[in-house]
N, C-alpha and C positions, 0 to 999 in steps of 0.2 A: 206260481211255482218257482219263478224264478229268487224269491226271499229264501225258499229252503235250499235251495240250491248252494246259496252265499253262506247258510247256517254250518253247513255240512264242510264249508271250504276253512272258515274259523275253527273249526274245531280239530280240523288236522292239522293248523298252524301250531308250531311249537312255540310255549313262550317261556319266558323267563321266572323262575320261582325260588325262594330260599323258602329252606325248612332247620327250627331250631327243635330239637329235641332232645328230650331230658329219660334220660334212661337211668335206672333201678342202680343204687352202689352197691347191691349185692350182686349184682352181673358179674360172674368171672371174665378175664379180658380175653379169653376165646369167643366167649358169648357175645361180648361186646363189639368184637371186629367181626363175630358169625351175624350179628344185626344190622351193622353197616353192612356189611357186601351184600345180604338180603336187599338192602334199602338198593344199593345200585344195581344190583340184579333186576328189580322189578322195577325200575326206571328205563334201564335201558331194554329189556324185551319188550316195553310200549313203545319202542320207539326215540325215546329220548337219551339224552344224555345228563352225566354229571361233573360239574366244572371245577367243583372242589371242595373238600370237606375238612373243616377246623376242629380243631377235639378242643373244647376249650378247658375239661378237666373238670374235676369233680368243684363242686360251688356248695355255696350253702342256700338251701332255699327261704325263701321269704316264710312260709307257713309252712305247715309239714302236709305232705304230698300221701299215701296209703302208709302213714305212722313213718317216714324220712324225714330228715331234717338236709340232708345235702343229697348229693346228685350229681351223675353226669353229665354235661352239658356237650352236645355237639350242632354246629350249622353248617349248612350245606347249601352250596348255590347249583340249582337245578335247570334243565331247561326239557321239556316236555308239554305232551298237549291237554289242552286242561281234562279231557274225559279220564286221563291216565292221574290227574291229580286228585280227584275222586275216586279213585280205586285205590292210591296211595293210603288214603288216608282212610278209607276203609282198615287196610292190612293194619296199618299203625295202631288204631284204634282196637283191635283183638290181641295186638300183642302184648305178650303178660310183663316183658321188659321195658316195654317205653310208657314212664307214666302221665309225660304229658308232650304234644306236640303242638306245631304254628308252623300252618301252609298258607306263605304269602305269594300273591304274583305281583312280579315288578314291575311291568311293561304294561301299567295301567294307562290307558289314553284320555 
């Protein structure tokens, strides 16, 4: 009993994660800042926090993305618990604006 116990104690440690996501260049820039504060709204009601987020501006993509050839790009360094990073990318995954994301954690041992 005492291994689940330990299981349970990992998993409400917060750990460290960047997320780069690529959002739709038809998004108006209301949309686009209504999807970021969505993204730290549901970061920090799990619990976590967010350390800070780069808009790195519209790029061109490698291959075309749902018929796009460029895109938004933005990264973001996160710090929350990994069950919260699973639900993350749940939400991310339905939404109709972001067409591709990468949830890394960095405080691999």
């Amino acid at each position: 009993m005492a291994e689940k116990k330990a299981v349970k104690l990992e998993d409400s440690e917060l750990r460290d994660y960047e997320l780069v996501l690529i959002i739709s260049p038809e998004v108006t820039d209301e949309a686009f800042e209504a999807t970021l504060d969505n993204l730290s709204k549901s970061v920090t009601e799990s619990g976590g926090t967010v350390a800070s987020v780069e808009r790195w501006g519209k790029r061109k993509l490698a291959y075309p993305l749902k018929n796009f050839m460029e895109a938004n790009y933005v990264l973001t360094q996160l710090k929350m618990s990994p069950a919260s990073g699973k639900q993350l990318e749940a939400n991310l995954r339905i939404s109709e604006d972001v067409l591709r994301h990468l949830l890394i954690r960095l405080d691999v041992d």
